[in-house]
C-alpha positions in Angstrom: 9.4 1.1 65.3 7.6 -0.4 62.1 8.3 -1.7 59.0 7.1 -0.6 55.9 6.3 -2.1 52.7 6.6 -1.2 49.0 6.5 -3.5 46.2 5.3 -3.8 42.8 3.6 -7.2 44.1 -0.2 -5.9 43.8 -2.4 -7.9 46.4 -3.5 -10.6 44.6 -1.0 -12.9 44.5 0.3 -14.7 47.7 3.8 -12.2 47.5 3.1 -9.4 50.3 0.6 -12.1 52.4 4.1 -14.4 52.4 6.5 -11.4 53.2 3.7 -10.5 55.8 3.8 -14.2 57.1 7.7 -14.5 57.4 8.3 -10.5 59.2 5.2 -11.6 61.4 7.3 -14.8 62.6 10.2 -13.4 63.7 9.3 -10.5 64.9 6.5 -8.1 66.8 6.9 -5.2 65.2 4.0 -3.6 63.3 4.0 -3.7 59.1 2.4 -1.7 57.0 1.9 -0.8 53.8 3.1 2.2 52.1 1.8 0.7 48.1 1.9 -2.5 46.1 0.9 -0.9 43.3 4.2 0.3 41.8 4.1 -0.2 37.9 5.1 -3.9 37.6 9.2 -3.4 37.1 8.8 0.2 37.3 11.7 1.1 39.3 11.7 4.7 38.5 7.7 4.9 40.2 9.1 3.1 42.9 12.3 5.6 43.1 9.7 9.1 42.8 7.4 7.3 45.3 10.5 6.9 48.2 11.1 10.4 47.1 8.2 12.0 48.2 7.3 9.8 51.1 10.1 8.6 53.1 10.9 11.9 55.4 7.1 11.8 56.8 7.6 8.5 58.5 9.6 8.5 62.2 13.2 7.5 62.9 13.4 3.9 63.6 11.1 2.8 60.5 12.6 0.1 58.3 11.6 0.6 54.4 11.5 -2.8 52.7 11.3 -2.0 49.2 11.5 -4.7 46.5 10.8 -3.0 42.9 13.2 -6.1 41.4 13.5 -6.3 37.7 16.9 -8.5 38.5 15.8 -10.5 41.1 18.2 -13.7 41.4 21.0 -12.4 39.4 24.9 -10.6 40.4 23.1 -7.5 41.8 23.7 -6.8 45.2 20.4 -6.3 48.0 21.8 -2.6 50.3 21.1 -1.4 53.6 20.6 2.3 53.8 20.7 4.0 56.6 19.6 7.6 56.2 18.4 10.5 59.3 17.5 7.0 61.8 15.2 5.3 59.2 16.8 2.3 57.3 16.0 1.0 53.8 16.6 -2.2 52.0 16.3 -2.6 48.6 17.7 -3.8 45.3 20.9 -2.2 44.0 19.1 -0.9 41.1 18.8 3.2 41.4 14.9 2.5 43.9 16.9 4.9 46.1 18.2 7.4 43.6 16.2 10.0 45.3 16.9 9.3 49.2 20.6 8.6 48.6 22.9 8.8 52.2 26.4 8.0 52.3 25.3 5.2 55.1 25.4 2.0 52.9 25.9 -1.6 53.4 26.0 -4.7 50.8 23.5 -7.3 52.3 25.7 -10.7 52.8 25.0 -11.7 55.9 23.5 -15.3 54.8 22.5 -16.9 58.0 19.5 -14.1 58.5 18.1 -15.3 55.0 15.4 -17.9 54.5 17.0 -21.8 54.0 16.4 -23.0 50.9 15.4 -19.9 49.6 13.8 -18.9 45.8 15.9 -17.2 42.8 12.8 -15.8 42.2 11.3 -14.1 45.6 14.4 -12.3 47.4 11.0 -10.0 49.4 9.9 -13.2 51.1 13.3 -15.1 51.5 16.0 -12.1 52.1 14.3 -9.1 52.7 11.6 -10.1 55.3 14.3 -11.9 57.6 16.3 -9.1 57.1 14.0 -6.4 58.1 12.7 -8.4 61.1 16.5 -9.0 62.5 17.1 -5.1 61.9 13.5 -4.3 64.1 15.1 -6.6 66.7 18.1 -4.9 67.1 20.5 -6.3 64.1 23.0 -2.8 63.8 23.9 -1.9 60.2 27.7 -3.2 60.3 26.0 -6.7 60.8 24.5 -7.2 57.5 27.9 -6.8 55.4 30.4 -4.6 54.3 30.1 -1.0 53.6 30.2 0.0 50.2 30.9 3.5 48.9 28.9 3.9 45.5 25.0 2.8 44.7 23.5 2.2 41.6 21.7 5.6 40.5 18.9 6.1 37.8 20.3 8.2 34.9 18.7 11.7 35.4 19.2 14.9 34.2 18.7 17.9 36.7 17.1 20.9 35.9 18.8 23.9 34.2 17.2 27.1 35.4 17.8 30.8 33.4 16.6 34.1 33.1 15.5 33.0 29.7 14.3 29.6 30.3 13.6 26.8 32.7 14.7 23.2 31.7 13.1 20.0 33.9 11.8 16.7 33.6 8.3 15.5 34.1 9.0 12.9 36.9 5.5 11.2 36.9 1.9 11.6 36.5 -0.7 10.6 39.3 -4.0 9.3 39.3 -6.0 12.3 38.0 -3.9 13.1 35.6 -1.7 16.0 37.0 1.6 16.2 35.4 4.7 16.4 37.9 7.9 18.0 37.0 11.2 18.1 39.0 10.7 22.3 38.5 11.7 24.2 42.0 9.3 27.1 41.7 11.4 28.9 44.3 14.5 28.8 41.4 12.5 30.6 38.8 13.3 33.9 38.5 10.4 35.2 36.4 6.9 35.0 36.5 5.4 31.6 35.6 2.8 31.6 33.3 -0.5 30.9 34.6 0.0 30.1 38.5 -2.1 29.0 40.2 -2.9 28.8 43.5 -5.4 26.0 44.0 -7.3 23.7 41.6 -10.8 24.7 42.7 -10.4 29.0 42.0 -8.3 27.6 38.7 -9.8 29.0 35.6 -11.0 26.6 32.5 -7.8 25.0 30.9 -3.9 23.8 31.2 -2.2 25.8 34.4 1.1 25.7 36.8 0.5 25.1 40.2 3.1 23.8 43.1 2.3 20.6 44.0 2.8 18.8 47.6 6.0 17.4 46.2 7.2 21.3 46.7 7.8 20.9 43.0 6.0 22.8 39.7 2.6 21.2 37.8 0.9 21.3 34.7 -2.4 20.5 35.9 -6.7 20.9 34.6 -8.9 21.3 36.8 -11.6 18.3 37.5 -9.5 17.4 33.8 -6.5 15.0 33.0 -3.9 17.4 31.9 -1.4 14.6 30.6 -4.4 13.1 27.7 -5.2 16.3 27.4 -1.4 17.9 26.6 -0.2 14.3 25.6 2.5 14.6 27.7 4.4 11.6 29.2 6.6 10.3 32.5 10.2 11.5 31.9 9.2 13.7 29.3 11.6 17.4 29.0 9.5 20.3 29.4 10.4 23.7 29.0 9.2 26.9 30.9 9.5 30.7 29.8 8.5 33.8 30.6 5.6 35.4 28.5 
């Protein structure tokens, strides 16, 4: 078993290091980290990251995810249980993307932090939580189950003979331009395919990325300057 960590925290504050501090105290279970470096309050990154990350890691790992724009106020802290990995986070759509009909409201108050922050739910309800769920705490211990989540509003893609309809879902570090676009669902040819960045000719082309989904990507370039295009942006796609 492990637990890990993603927060928007960054590393140079004392946030993960307390988190850390707390998991480490009540329980022997290795943490690691899968990113601190979501966008501060950028729950949709955090939802995208889960996304494309959360099916490589084993059953039995815990997912702490605090992304928590409403930290301290009514919104409720779930339990997920999905294919034997668990994930706590904030009601706030972070799991929009790994849904599972396995859900509990966090209420259980004796496994938080006395005297606990408004402000810091990772360190004061999160941490103990994780670390009494790698100890053996089963789901139906943490509170009731509940039968709806709170989901980011989304609009799926619309494929034709005609024309393709998506969403660009985010852009990475070197600029490549992600869409929600299942290559496999487009029934004509898409226009310049590629099949790997380094045989790619000079300019904008489609490629499928390792998120099994369609790109817009320049080679050794930064196709989202370049084609000013933006997270959450619709993009269309049609045969020539």
């Amino acid at each position: 078993m492990v637990i890990a960590l993603l927060t928007d925290f960054g590393t140079r504050d004392p946030y993960v290091a307390a988190m850390k501090g707390v998991i480490a105290s009540r329980t022997e279970v290795a943490v690691v980290d899968l990113t601190h470096e979501i966008a501060p309050f950028d729950v949709w990154e955090g939802a995208w990251f889960l996304r494309n990350v959360v099916a490589y890691w084993p059953a039995g790992t815990v997912f702490v995810c605090v992304v928590d724009p409403g930290v301290g106020t009514s919104r409720r802290i779930i339990a997920m249980e999905r294919e034997g990995r668990m994930l706590l986070a904030p009601d706030n759509g972070l799991l929009t993307f790994v849904a599972s009909d396995v859900v509990c409201a966090i209420e259980n108050a004796s496994l938080f932090l006395p005297n606990g922050s408004n402000t810091f739910h990772g360190r004061d309800r999160f941490a103990p939580v994780a670390a009494a769920i790698a100890n053996g705490l089963r789901l139906e211990e943490l509170g009731p189950r509940i039968e709806k989540i709170t989901v980011l509003e989304y609009e799926e893609p619309t494929y034709s003979s005609e024309e393709v309809r998506g969403t660009v879902m985010a852009i990475d570090r070197f600029g490549n331009v992600i869409t929600d676009i299942d290559p496999s669902r487009v029934s004509f040819a898409i226009p310049r395919l590629e099949v790997n960045y380094g045989d790619a000719a000079p300019g904008a082309f489609h490629i499928v990325g390792s998120a099994g989904t369609l790109e817009i990507s320049i080679a050794n370039g930064n196709a989202a300057e370049e084609l000013q295009m933006k997270r959450r942006q619709r993009v269309e796609l049609r045969p020539l």
